[in-house]
PDB file of the backbone (N, CA, C, O) and the ligand in Angstrom, with CONECT records:
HET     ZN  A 101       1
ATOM      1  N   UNK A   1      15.745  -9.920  23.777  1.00  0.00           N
ATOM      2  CA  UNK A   1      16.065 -11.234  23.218  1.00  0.00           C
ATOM      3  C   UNK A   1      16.809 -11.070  21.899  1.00  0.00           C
ATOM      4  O   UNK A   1      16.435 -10.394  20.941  1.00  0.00           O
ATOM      5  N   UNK A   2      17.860 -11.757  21.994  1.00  0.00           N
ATOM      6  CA  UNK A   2      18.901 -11.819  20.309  1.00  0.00           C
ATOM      7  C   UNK A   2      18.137 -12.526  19.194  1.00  0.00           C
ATOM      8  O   UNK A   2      17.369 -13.437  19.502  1.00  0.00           O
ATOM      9  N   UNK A   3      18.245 -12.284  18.329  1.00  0.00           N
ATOM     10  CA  UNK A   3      17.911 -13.166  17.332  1.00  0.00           C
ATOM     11  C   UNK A   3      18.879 -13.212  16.228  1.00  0.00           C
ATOM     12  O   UNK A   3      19.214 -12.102  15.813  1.00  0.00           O
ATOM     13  N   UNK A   4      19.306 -14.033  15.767  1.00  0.00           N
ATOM     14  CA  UNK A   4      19.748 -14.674  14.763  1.00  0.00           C
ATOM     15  C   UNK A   4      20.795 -13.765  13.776  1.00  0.00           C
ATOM     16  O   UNK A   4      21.976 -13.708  13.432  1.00  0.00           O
ATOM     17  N   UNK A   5      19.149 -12.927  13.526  1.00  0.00           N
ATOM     18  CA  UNK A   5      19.634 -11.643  12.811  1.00  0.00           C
ATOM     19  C   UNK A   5      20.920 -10.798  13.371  1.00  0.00           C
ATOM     20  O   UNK A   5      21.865 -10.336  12.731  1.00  0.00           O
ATOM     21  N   UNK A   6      20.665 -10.750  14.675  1.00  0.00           N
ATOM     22  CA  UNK A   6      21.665  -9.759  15.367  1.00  0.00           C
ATOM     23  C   UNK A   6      23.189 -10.312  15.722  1.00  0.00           C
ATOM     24  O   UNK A   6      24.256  -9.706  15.822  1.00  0.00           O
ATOM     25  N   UNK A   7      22.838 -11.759  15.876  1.00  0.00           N
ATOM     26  CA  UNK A   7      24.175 -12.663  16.016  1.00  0.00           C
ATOM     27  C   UNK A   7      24.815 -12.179  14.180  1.00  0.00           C
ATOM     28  O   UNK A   7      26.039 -12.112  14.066  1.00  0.00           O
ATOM     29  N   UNK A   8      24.153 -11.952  13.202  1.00  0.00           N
ATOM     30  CA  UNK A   8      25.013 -12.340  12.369  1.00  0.00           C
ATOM     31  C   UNK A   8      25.430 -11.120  12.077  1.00  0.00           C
ATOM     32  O   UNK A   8      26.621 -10.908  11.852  1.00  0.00           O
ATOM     33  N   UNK A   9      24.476 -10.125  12.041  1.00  0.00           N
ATOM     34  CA  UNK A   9      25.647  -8.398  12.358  1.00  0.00           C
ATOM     35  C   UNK A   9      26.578  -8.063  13.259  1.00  0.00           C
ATOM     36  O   UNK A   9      27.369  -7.128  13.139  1.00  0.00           O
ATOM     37  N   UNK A  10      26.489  -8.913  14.288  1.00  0.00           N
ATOM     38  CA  UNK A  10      27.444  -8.861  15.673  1.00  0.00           C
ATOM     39  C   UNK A  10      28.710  -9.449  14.873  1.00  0.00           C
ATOM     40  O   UNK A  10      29.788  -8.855  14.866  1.00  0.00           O
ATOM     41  N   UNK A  11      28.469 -10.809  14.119  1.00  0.00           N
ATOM     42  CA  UNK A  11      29.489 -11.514  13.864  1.00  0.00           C
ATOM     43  C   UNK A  11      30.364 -10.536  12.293  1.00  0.00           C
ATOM     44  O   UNK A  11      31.552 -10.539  11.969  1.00  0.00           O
ATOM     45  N   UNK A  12      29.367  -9.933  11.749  1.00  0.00           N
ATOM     46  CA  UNK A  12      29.825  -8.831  10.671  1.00  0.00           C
ATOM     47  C   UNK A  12      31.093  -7.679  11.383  1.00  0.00           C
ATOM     48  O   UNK A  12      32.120  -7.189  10.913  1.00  0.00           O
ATOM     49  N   UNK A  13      30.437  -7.577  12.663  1.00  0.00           N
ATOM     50  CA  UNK A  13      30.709  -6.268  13.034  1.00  0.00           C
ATOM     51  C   UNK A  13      32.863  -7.099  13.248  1.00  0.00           C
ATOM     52  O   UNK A  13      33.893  -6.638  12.756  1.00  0.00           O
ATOM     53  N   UNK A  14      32.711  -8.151  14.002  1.00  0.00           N
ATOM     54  CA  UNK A  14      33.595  -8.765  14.564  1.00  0.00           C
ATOM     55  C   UNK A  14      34.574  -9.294  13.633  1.00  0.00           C
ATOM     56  O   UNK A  14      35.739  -9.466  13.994  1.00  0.00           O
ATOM     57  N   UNK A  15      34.305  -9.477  12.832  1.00  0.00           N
ATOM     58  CA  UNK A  15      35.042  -9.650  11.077  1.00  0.00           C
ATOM     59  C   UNK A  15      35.688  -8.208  10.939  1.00  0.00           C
ATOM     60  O   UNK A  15      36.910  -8.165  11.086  1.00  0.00           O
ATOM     61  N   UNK A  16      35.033  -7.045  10.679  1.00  0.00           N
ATOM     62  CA  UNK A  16      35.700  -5.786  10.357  1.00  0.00           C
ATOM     63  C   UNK A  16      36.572  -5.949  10.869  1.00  0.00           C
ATOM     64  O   UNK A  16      37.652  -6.058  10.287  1.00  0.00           O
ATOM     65  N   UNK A  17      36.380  -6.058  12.622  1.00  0.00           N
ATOM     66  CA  UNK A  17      37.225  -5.970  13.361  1.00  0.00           C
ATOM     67  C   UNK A  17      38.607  -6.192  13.039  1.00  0.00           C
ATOM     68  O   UNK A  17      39.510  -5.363  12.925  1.00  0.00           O
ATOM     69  N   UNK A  18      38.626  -7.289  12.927  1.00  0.00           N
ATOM     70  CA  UNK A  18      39.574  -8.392  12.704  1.00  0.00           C
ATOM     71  C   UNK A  18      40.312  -8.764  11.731  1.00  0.00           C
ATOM     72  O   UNK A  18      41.363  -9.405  11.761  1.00  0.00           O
ATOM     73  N   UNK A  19      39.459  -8.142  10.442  1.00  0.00           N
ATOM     74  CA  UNK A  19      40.139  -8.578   9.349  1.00  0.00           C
ATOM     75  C   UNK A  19      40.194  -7.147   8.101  1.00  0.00           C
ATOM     76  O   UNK A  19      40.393  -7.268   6.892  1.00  0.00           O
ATOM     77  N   UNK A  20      39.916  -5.678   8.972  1.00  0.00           N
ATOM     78  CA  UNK A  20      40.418  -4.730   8.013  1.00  0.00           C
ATOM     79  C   UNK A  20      41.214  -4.040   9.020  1.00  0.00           C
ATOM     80  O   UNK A  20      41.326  -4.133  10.242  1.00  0.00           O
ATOM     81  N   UNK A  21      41.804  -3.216   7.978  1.00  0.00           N
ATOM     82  CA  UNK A  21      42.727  -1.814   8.039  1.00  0.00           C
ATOM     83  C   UNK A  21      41.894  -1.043   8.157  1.00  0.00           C
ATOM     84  O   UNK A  21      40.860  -1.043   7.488  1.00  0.00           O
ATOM     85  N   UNK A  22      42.397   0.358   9.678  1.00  0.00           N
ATOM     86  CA  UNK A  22      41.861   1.015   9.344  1.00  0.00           C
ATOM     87  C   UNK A  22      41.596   2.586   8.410  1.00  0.00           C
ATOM     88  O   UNK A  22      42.245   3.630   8.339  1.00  0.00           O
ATOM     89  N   UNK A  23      40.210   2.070   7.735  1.00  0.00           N
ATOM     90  CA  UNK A  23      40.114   3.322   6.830  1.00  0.00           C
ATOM     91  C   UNK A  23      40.927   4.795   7.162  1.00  0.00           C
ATOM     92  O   UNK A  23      40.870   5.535   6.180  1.00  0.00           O
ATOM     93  N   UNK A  24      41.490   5.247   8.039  1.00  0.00           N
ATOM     94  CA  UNK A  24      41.950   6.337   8.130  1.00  0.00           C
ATOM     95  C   UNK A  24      43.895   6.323   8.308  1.00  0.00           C
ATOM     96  O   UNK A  24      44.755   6.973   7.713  1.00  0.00           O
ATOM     97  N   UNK A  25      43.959   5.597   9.058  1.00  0.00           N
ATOM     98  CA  UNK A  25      45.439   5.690   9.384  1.00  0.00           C
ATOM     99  C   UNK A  25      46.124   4.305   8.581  1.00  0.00           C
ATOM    100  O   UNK A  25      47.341   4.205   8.735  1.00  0.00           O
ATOM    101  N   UNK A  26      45.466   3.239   7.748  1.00  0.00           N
ATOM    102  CA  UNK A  26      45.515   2.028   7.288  1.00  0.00           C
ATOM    103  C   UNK A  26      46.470   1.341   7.782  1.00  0.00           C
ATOM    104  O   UNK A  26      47.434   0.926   7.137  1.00  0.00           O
ATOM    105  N   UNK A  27      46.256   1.160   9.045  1.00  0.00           N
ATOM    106  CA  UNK A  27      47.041  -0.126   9.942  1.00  0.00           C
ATOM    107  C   UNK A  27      46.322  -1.318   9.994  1.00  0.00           C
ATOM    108  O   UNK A  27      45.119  -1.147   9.803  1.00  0.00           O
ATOM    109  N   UNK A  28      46.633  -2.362  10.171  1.00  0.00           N
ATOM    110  CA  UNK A  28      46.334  -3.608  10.188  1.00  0.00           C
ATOM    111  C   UNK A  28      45.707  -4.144  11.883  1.00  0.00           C
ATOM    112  O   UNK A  28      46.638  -3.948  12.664  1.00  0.00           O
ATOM    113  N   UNK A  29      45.081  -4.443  12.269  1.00  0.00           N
ATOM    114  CA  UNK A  29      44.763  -5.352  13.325  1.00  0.00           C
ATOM    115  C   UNK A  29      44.839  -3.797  14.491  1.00  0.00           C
ATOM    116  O   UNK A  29      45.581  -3.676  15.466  1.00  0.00           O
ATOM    117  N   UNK A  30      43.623  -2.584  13.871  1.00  0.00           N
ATOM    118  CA  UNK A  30      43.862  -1.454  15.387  1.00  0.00           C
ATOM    119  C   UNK A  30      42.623  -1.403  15.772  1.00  0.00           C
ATOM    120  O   UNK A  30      42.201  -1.060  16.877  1.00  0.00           O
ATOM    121  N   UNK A  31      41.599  -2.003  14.167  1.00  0.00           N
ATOM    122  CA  UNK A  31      39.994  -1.801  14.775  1.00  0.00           C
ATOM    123  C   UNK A  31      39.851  -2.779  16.205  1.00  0.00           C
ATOM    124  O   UNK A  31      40.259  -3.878  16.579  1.00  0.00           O
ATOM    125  N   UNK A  32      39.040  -1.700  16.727  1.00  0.00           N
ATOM    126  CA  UNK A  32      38.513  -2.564  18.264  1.00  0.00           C
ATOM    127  C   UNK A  32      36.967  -2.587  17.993  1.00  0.00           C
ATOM    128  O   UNK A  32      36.633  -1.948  16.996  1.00  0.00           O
ATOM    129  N   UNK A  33      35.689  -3.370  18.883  1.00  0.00           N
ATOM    130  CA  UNK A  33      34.356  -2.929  18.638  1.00  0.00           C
ATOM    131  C   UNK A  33      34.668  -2.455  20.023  1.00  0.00           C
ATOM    132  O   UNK A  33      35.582  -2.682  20.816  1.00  0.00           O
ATOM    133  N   UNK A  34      33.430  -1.606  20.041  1.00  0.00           N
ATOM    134  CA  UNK A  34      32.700  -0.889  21.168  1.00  0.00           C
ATOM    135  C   UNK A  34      31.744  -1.321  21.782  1.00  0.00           C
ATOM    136  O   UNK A  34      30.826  -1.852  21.156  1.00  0.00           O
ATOM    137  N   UNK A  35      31.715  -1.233  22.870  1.00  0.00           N
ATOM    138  CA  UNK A  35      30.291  -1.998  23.579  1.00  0.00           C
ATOM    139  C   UNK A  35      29.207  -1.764  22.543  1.00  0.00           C
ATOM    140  O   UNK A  35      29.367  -0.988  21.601  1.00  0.00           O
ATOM    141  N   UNK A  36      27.923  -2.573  22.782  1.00  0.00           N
ATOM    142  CA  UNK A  36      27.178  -2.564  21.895  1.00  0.00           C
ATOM    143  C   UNK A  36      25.857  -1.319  22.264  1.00  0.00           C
ATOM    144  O   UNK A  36      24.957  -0.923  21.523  1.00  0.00           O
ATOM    145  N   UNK A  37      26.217  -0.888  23.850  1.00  0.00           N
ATOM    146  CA  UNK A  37      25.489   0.766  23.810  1.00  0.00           C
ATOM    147  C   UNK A  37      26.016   1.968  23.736  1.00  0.00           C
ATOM    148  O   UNK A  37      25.755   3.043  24.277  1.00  0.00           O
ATOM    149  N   UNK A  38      26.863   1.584  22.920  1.00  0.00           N
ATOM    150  CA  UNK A  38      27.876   3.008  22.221  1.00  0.00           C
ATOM    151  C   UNK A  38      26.801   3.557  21.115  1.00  0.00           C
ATOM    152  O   UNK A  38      26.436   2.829  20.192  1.00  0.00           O
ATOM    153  N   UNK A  39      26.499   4.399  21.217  1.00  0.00           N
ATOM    154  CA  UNK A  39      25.184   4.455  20.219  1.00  0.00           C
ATOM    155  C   UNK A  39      25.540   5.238  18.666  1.00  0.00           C
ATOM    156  O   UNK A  39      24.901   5.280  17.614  1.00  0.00           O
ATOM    157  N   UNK A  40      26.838   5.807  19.069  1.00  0.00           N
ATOM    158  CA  UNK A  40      27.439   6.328  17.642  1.00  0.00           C
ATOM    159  C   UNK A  40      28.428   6.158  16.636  1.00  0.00           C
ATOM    160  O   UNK A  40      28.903   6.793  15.694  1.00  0.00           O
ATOM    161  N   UNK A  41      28.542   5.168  17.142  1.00  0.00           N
ATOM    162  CA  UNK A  41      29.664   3.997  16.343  1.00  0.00           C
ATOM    163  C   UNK A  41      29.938   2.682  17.108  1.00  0.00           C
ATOM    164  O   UNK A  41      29.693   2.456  18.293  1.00  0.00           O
ATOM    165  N   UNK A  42      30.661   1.618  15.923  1.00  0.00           N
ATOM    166  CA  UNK A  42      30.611   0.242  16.558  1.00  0.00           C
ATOM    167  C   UNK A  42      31.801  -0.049  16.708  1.00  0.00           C
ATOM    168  O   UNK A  42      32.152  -0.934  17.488  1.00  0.00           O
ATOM    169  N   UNK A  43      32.751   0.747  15.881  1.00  0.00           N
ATOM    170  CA  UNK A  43      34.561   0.437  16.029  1.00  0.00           C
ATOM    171  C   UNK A  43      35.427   1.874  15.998  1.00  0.00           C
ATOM    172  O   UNK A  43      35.194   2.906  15.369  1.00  0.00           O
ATOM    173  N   UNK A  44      36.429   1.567  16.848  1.00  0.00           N
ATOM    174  CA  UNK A  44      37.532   2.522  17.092  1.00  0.00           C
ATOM    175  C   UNK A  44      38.893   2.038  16.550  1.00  0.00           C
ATOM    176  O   UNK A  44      39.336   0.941  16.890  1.00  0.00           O
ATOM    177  N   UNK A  45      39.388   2.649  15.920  1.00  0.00           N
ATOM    178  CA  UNK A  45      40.796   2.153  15.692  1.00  0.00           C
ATOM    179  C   UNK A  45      41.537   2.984  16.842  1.00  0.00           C
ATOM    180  O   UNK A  45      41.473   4.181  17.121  1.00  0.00           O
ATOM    181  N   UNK A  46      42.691   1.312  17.750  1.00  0.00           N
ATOM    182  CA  UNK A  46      43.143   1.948  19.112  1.00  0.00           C
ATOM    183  C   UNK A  46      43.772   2.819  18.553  1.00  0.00           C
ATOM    184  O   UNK A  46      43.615   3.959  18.990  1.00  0.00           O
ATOM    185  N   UNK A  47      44.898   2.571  17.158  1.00  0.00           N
ATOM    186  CA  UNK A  47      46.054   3.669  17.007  1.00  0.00           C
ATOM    187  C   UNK A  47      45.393   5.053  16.602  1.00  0.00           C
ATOM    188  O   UNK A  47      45.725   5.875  17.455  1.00  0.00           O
ATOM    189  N   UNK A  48      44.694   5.556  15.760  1.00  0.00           N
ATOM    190  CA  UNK A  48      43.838   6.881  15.272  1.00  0.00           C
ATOM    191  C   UNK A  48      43.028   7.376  16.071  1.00  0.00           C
ATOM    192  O   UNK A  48      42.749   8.567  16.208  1.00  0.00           O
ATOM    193  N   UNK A  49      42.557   6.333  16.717  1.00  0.00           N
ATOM    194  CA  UNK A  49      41.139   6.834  16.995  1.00  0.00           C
ATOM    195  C   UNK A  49      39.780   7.054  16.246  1.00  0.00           C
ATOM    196  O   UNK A  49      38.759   7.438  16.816  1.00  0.00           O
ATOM    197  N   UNK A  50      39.842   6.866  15.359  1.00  0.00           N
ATOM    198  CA  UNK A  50      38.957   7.191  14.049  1.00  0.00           C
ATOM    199  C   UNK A  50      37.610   6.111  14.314  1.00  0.00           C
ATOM    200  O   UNK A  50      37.800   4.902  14.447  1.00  0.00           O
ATOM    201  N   UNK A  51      36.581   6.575  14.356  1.00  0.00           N
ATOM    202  CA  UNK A  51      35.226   5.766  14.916  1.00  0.00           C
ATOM    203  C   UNK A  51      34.794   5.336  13.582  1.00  0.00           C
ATOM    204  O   UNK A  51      35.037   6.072  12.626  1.00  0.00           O
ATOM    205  N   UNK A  52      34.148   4.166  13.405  1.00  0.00           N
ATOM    206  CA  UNK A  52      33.047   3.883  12.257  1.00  0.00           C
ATOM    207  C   UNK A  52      31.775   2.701  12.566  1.00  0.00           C
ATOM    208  O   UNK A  52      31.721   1.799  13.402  1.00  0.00           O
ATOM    209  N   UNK A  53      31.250   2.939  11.993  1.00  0.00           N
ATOM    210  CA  UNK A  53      29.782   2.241  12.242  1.00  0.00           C
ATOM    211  C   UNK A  53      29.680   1.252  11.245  1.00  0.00           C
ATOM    212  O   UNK A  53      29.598   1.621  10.073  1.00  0.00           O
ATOM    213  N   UNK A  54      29.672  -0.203  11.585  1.00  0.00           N
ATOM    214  CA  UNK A  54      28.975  -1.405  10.481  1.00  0.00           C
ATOM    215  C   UNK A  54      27.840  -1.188  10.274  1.00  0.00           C
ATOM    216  O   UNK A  54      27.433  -1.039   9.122  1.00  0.00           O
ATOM    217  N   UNK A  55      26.928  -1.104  11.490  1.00  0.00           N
ATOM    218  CA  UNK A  55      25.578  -1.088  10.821  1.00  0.00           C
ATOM    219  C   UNK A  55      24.845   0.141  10.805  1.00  0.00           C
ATOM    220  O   UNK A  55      24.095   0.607  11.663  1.00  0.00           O
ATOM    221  N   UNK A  56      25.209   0.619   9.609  1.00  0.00           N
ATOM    222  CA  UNK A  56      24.995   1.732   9.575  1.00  0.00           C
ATOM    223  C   UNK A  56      23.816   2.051   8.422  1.00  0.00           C
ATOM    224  O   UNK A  56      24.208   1.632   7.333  1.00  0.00           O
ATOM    225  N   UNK A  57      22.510   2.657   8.342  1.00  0.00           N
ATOM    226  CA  UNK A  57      21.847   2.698   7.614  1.00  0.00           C
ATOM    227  C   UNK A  57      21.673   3.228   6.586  1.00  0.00           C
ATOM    228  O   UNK A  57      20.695   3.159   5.841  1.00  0.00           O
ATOM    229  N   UNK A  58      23.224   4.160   6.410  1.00  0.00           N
ATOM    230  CA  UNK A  58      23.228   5.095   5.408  1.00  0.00           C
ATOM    231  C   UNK A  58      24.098   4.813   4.117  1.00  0.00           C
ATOM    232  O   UNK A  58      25.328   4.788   4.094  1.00  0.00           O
ATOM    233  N   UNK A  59      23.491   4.664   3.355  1.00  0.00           N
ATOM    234  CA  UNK A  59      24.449   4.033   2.068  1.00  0.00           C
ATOM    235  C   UNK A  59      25.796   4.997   1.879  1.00  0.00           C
ATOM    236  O   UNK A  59      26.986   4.701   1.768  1.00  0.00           O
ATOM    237  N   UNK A  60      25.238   6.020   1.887  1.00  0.00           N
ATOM    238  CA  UNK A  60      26.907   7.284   1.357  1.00  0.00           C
ATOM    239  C   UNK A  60      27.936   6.841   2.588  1.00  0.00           C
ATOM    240  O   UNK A  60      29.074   6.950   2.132  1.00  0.00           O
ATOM    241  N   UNK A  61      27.986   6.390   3.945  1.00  0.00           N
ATOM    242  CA  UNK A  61      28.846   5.840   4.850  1.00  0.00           C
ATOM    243  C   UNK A  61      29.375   4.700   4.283  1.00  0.00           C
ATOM    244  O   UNK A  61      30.588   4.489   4.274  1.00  0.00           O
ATOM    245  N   UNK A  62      28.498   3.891   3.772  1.00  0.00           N
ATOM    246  CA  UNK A  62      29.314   2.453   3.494  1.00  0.00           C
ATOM    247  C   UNK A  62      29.986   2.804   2.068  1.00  0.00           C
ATOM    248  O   UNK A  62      30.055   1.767   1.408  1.00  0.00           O
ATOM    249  N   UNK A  63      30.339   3.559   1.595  1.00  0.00           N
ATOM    250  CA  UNK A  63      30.902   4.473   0.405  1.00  0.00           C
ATOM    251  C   UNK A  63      32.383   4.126   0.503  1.00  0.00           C
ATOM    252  O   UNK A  63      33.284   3.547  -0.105  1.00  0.00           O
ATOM    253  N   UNK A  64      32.060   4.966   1.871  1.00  0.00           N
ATOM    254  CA  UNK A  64      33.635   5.051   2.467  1.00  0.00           C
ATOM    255  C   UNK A  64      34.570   4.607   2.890  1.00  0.00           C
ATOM    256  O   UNK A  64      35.642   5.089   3.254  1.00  0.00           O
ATOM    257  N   UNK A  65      33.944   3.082   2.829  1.00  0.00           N
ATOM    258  CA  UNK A  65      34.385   1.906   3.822  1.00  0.00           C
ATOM    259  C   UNK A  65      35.543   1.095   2.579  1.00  0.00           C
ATOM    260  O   UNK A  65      35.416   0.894   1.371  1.00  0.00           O
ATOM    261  N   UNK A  66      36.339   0.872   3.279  1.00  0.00           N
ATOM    262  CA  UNK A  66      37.257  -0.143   2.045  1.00  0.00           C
ATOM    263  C   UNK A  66      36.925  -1.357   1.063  1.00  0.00           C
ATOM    264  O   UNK A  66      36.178  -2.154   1.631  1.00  0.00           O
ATOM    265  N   UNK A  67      37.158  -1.631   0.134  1.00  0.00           N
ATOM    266  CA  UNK A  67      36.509  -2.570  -0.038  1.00  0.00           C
ATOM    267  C   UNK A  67      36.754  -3.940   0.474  1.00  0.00           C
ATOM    268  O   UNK A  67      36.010  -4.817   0.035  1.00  0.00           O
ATOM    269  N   UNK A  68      37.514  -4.216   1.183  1.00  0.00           N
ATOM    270  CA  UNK A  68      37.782  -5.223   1.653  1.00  0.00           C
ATOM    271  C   UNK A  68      36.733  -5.337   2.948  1.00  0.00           C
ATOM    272  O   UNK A  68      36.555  -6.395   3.551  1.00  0.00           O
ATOM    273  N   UNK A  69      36.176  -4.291   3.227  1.00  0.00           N
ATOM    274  CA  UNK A  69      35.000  -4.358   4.373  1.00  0.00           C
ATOM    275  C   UNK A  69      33.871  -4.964   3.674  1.00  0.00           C
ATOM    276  O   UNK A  69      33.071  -5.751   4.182  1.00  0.00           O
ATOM    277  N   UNK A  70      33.864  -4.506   2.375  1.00  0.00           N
ATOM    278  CA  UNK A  70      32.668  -4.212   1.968  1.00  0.00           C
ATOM    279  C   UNK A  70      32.242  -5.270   1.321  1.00  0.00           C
ATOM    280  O   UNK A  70      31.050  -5.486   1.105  1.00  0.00           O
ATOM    281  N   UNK A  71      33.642  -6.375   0.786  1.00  0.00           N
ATOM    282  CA  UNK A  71      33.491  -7.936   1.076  1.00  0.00           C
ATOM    283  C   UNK A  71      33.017  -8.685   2.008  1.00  0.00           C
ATOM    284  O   UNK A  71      31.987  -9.348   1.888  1.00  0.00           O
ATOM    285  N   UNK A  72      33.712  -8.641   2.988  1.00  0.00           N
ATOM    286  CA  UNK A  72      33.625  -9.077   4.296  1.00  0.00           C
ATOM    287  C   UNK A  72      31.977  -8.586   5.391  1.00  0.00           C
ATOM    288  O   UNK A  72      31.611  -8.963   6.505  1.00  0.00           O
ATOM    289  N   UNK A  73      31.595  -7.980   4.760  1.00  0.00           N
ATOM    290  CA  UNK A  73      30.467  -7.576   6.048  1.00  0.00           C
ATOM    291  C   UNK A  73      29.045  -6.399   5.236  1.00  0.00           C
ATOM    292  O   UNK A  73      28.059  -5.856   5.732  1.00  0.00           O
ATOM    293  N   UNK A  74      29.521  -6.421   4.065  1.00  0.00           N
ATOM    294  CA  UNK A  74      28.317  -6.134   3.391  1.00  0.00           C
ATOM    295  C   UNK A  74      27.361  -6.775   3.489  1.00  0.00           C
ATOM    296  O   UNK A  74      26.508  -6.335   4.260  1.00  0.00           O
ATOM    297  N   UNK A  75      27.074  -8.070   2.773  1.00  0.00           N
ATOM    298  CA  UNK A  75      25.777  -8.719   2.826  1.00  0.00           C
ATOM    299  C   UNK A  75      24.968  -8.752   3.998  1.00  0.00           C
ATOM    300  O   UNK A  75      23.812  -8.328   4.028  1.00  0.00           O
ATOM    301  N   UNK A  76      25.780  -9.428   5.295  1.00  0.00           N
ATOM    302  CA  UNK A  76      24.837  -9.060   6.770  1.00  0.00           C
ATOM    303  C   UNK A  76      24.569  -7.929   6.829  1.00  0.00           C
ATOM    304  O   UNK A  76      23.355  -7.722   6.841  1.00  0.00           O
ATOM    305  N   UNK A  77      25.087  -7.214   6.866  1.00  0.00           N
ATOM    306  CA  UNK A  77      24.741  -5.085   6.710  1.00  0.00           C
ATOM    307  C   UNK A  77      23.711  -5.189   6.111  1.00  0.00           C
ATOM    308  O   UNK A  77      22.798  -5.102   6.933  1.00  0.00           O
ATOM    309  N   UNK A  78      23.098  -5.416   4.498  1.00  0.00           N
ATOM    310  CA  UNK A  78      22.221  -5.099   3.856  1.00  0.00           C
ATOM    311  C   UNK A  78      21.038  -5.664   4.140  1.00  0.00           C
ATOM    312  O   UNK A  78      19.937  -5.193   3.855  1.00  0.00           O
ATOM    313  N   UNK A  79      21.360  -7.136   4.961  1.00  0.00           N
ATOM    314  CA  UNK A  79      20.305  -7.782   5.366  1.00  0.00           C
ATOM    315  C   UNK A  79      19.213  -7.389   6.622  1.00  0.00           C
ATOM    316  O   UNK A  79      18.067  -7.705   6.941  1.00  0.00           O
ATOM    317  N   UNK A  80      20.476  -6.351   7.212  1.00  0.00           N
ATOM    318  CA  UNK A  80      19.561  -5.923   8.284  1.00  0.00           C
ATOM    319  C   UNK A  80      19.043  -4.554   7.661  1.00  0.00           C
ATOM    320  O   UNK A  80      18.032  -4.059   8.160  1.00  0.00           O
ATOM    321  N   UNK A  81      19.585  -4.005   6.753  1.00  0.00           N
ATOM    322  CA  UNK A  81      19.205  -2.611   6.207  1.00  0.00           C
ATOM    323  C   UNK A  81      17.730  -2.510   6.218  1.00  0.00           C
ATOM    324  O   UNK A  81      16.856  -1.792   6.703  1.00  0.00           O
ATOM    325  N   UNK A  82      17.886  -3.898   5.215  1.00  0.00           N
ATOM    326  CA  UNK A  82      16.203  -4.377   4.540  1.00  0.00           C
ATOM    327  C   UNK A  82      14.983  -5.040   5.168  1.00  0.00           C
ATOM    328  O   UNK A  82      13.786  -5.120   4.894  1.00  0.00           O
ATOM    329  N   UNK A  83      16.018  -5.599   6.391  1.00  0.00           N
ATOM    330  CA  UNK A  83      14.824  -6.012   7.535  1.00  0.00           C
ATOM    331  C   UNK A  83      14.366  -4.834   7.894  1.00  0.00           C
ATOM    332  O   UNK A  83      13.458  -5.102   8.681  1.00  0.00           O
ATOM    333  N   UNK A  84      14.453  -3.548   7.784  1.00  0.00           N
ATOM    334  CA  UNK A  84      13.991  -2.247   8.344  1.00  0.00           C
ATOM    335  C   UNK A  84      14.014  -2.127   9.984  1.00  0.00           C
ATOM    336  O   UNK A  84      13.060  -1.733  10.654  1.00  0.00           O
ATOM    337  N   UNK A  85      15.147  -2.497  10.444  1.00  0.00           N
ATOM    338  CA  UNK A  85      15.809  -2.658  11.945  1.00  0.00           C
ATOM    339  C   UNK A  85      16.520  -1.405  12.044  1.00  0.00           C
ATOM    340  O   UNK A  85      17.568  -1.376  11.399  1.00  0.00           O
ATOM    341  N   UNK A  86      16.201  -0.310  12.720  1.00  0.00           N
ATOM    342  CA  UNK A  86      16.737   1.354  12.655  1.00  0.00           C
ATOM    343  C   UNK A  86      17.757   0.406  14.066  1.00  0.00           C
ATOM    344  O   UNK A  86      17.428  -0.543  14.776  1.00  0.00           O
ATOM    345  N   UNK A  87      19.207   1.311  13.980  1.00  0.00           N
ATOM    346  CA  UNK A  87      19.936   0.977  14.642  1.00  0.00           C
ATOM    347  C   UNK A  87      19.858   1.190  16.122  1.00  0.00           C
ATOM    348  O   UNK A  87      20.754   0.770  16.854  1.00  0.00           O
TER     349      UNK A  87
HETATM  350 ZN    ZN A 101      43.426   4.225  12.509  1.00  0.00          ZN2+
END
């Protein structure tokens, strides 16, 4: 069963998507998500290939993330951090 919680990291995850560059090759509009039983990342950029994880539990990962992610999809991230929801 979904809850609430998960709609709004889903909807985090779907924002990255959509509205960053990606961190490696910094193109505009290449992040894709991944099914949601991809168990080692949540986005692929089609052009690189380069994998990354929104909900990711590890602070030194979200380091790395642009800040324009880190606008966009931080707060739901932290919210589930702190709900103590292991990915
Ligand atoms: Zn890329």
């Amino acid at each position: 069963m979904r809850t609430s919680r998960q709609d709004l990291g889903d909807w985090g995850e779907e924002r990255v998507a959509k509205s960053c560059s990606c961190p490696n090759c910094k193109r505009n509009n290449t992040l894709k998500l991944l099914p949601p039983n991809f168990k080692c990342a949540d986005i692929i950029c089609d052009f690189c290939g380069y994998l990354t994880q929104v909900k990711t539990s590890k602070v030194s990962d979200i380091s790395r993330l642009p800040k324009s992610l880190l606008g966009g999809a931080w707060a739901p991230q932290r919210e589930r951090m702190e709900s103590g929801r292991s990915p």
